[in-house]
MDTraj code that builds the backbone (N, CA, C; nanometers):
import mdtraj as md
import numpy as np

residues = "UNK UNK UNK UNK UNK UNK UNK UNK UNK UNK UNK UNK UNK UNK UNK UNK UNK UNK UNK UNK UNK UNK UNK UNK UNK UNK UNK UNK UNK UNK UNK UNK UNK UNK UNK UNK UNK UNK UNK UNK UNK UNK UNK UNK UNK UNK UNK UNK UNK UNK UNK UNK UNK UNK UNK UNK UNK UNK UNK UNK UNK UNK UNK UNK UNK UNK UNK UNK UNK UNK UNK UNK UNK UNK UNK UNK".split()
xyz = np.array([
    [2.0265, -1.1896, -0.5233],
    [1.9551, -1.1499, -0.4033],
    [1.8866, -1.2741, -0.3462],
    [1.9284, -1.3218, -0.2039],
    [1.8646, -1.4317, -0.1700],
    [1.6968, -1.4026, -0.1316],
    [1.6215, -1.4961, -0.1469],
    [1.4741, -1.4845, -0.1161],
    [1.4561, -1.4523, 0.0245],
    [1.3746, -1.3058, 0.0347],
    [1.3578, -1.2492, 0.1493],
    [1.2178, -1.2814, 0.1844],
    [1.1750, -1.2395, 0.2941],
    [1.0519, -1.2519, 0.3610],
    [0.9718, -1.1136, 0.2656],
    [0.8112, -1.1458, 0.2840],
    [0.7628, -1.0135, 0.2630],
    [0.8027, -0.8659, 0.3318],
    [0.7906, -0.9604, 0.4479],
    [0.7782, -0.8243, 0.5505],
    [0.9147, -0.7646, 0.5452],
    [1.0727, -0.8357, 0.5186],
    [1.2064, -0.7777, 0.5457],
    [1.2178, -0.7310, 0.3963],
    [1.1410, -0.7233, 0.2890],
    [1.1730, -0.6684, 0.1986],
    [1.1001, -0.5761, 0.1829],
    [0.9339, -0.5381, 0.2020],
    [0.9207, -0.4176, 0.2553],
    [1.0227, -0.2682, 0.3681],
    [1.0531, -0.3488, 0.4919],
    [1.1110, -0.2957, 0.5210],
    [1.2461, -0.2459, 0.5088],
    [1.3275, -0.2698, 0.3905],
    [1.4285, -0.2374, 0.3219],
    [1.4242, -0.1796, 0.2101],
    [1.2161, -0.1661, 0.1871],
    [1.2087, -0.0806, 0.0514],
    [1.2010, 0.0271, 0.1041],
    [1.1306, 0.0630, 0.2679],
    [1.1405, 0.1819, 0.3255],
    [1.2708, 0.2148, 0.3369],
    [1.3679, 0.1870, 0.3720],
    [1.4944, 0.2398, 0.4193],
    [1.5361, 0.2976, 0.3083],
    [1.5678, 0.2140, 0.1696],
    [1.5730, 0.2439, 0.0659],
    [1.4956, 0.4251, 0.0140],
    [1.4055, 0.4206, 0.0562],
    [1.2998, 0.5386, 0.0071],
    [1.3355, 0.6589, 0.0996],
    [1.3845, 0.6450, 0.2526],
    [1.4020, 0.7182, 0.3094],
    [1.5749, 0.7734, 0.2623],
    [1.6302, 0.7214, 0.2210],
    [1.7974, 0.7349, 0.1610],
    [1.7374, 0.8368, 0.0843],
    [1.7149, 0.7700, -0.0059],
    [1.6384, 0.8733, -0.1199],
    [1.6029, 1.0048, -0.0913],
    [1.4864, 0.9644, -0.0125],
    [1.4303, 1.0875, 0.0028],
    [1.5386, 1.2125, 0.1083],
    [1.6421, 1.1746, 0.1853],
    [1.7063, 1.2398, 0.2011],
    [1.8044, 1.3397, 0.1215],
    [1.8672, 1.2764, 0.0229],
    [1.9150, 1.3151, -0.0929],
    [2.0830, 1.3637, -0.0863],
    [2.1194, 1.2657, 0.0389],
    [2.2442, 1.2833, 0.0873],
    [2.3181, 1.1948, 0.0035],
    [2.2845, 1.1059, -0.1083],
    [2.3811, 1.0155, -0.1559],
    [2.4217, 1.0721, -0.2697],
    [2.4999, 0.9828, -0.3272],
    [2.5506, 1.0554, -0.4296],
    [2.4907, 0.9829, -0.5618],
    [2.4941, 1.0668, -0.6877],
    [2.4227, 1.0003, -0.8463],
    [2.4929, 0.8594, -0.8177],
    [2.5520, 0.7943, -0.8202],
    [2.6202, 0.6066, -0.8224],
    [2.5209, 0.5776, -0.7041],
    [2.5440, 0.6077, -0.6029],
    [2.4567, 0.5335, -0.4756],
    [2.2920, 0.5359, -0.5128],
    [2.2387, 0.6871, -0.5396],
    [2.1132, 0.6859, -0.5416],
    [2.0115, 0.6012, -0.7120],
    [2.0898, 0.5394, -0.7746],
    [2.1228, 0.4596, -0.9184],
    [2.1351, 0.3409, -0.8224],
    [2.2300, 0.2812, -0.7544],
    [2.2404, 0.1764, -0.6825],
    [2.1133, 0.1290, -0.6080],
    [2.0657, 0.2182, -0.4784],
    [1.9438, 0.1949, -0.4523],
    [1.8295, 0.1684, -0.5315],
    [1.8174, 0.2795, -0.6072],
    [1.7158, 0.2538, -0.7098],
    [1.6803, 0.1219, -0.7891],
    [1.8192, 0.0523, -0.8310],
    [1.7694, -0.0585, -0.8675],
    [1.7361, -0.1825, -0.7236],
    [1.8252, -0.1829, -0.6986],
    [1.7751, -0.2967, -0.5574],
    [1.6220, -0.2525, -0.5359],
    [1.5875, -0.1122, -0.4885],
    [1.4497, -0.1276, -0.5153],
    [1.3673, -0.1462, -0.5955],
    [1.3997, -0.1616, -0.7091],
    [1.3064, -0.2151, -0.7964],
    [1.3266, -0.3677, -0.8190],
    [1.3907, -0.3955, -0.8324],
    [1.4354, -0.5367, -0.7559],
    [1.3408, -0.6557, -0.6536],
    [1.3477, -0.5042, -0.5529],
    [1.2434, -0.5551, -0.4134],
    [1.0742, -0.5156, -0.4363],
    [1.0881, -0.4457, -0.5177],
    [0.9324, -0.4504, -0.5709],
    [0.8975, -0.5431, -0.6313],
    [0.9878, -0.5295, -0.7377],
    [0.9171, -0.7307, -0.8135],
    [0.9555, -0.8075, -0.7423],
    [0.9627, -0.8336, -0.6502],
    [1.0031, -0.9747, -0.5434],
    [0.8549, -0.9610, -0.4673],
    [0.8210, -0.8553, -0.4473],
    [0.7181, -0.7973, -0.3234],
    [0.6036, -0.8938, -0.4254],
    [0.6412, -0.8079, -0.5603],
    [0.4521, -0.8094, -0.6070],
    [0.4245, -0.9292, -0.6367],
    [0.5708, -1.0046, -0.7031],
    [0.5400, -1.1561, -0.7206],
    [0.5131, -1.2730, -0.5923],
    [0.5605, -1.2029, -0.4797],
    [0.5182, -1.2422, -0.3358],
    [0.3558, -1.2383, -0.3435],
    [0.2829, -1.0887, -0.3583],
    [0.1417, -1.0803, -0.3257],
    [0.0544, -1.1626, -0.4586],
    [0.0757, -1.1467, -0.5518],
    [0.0501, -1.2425, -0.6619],
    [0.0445, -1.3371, -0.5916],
    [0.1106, -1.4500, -0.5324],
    [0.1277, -1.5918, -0.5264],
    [0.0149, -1.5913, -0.3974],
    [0.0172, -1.5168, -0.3094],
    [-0.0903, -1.4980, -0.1894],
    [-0.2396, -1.4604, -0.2755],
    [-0.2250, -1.4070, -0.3590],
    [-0.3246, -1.3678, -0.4181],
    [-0.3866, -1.5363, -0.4517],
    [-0.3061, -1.5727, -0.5600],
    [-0.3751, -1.7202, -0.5971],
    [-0.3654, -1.8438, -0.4979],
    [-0.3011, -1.8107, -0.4004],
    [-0.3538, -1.9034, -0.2802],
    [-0.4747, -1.8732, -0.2292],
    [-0.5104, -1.7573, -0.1927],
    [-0.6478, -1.7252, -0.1350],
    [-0.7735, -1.7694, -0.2228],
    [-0.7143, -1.7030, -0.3724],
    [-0.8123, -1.7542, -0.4592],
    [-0.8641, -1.9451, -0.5044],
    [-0.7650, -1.9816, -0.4462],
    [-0.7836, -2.1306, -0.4663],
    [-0.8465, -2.1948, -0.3257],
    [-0.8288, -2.0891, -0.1804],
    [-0.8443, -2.1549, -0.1148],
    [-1.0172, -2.1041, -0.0989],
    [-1.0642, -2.0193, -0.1145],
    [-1.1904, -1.9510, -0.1841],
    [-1.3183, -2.0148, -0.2727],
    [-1.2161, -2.1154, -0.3534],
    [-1.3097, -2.1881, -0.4583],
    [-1.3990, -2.3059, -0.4398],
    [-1.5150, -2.2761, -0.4627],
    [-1.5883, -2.3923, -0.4093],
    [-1.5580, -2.5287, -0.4675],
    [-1.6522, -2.6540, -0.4645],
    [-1.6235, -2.7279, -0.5141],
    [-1.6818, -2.7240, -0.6907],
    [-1.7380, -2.6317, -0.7674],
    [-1.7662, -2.6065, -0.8704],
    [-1.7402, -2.4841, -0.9155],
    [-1.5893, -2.5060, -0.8811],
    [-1.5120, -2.4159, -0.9355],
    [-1.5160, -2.2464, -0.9473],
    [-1.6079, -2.2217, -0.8547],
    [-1.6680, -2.0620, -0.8390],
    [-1.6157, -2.0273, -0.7066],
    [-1.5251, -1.8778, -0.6822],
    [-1.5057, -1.8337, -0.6477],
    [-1.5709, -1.7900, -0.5302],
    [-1.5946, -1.8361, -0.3996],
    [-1.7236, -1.8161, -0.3293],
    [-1.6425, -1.6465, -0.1827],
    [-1.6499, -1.5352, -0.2048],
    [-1.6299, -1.4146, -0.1882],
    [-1.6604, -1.3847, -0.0654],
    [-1.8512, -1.4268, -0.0723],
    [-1.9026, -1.3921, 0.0082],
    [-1.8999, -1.4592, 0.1306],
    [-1.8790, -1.5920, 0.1242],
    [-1.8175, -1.6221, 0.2236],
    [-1.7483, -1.6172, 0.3114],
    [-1.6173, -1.5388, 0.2332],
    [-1.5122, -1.4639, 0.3433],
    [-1.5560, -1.3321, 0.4200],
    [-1.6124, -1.2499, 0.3348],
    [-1.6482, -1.1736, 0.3762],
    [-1.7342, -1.2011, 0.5105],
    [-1.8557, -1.2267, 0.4503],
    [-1.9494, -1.3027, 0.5824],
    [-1.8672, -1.3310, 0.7018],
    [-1.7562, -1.3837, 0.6883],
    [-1.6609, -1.4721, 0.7686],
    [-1.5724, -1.4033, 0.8433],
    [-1.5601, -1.2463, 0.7919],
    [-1.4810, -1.1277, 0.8697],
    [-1.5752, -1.0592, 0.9624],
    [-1.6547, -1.0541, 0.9645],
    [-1.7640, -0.9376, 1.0719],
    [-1.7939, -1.0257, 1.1941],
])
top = md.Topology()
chain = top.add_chain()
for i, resn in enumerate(residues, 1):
    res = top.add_residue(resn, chain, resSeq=i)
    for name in ("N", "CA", "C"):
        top.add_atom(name, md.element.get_by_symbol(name[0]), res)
traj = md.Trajectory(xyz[None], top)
Protein backbone atom coordinates (compact mmCIF):
# COMPACT_ATOMS: atom_id res chain seq x y z
CA UNK A 1 0.00 0.00 0.00
CA UNK A 2 1.67 3.20 -1.10
CA UNK A 3 1.80 6.04 1.68
CA UNK A 4 -1.44 7.91 1.63
CA UNK A 5 -2.34 11.26 2.95
CA UNK A 6 -4.27 11.42 6.30
CA UNK A 7 -7.11 12.84 4.97
CA UNK A 8 -7.37 10.16 1.61
CA UNK A 9 -7.05 7.41 4.00
CA UNK A 10 -9.67 8.46 6.23
CA UNK A 11 -11.75 8.92 3.47
CA UNK A 12 -11.40 5.40 2.09
CA UNK A 13 -11.89 4.15 5.67
CA UNK A 14 -15.39 5.71 5.23
CA UNK A 15 -16.15 4.15 1.96
CA UNK A 16 -14.80 1.06 3.26
CA UNK A 17 -17.40 1.23 6.39
CA UNK A 18 -20.18 2.28 4.25
CA UNK A 19 -19.61 -1.18 1.88
CA UNK A 20 -19.87 -2.80 4.99
CA UNK A 21 -22.39 -1.39 6.42
CA UNK A 22 -24.46 -2.03 3.39
CA UNK A 23 -23.94 -5.68 3.46
CA UNK A 24 -24.22 -6.15 -0.27
CA UNK A 25 -20.76 -7.86 -0.57
CA UNK A 26 -20.01 -11.01 -0.37
CA UNK A 27 -17.95 -13.17 2.85
CA UNK A 28 -14.34 -12.83 0.34
CA UNK A 29 -15.06 -9.06 -0.38
CA UNK A 30 -16.34 -8.07 3.07
CA UNK A 31 -12.80 -10.16 4.62
CA UNK A 32 -11.05 -8.15 1.81
CA UNK A 33 -12.22 -4.78 3.00
CA UNK A 34 -11.85 -5.56 6.38
CA UNK A 35 -8.35 -6.00 6.20
CA UNK A 36 -7.34 -2.94 3.98
CA UNK A 37 -9.18 -1.30 6.73
CA UNK A 38 -7.35 -2.26 9.26
CA UNK A 39 -4.49 -1.64 7.36
CA UNK A 40 -5.71 2.08 7.01
CA UNK A 41 -6.19 2.37 10.60
CA UNK A 42 -2.67 1.59 11.51
CA UNK A 43 -1.43 3.91 8.85
CA UNK A 44 -4.02 6.61 10.31
CA UNK A 45 -2.92 6.09 14.00
CA UNK A 46 0.75 5.89 13.23
CA UNK A 47 0.05 9.16 11.13
CA UNK A 48 -1.62 10.89 14.45
CA UNK A 49 1.14 9.46 16.72
CA UNK A 50 3.87 11.18 14.66
CA UNK A 51 1.62 14.64 14.77
CA UNK A 52 1.22 13.87 18.18
CA UNK A 53 5.14 14.01 18.88
CA UNK A 54 5.61 16.85 16.61
CA UNK A 55 3.30 19.04 18.56
CA UNK A 56 4.75 17.69 21.61
CA UNK A 57 8.26 18.72 20.68
CA UNK A 58 7.11 21.77 19.20
CA UNK A 59 5.37 22.59 22.79
CA UNK A 60 8.57 22.03 24.80
CA UNK A 61 10.16 24.70 26.40
CA UNK A 62 13.64 25.24 26.60
CA UNK A 63 13.84 23.02 29.95
CA UNK A 64 12.43 20.43 28.62
CA UNK A 65 8.74 20.87 30.05
CA UNK A 66 5.95 20.59 28.13
CA UNK A 67 4.49 24.16 28.19
CA UNK A 68 0.27 23.32 27.44
CA UNK A 69 -0.79 26.29 28.62
CA UNK A 70 0.53 28.16 26.30
CA UNK A 71 -1.27 26.75 23.47
CA UNK A 72 -4.13 26.81 24.96
CA UNK A 73 -3.84 30.53 26.03
CA UNK A 74 -2.89 30.80 22.33
CA UNK A 75 -6.39 29.35 20.99
CA UNK A 76 -9.03 31.86 22.55
Amino acid sequence: MSEKSFENSISELEEIVLRLENGDVTLDESLSLFEKGIKLSKNCQKMLDAAEKKVSVLLTNDDGEIVKEDFINNEE
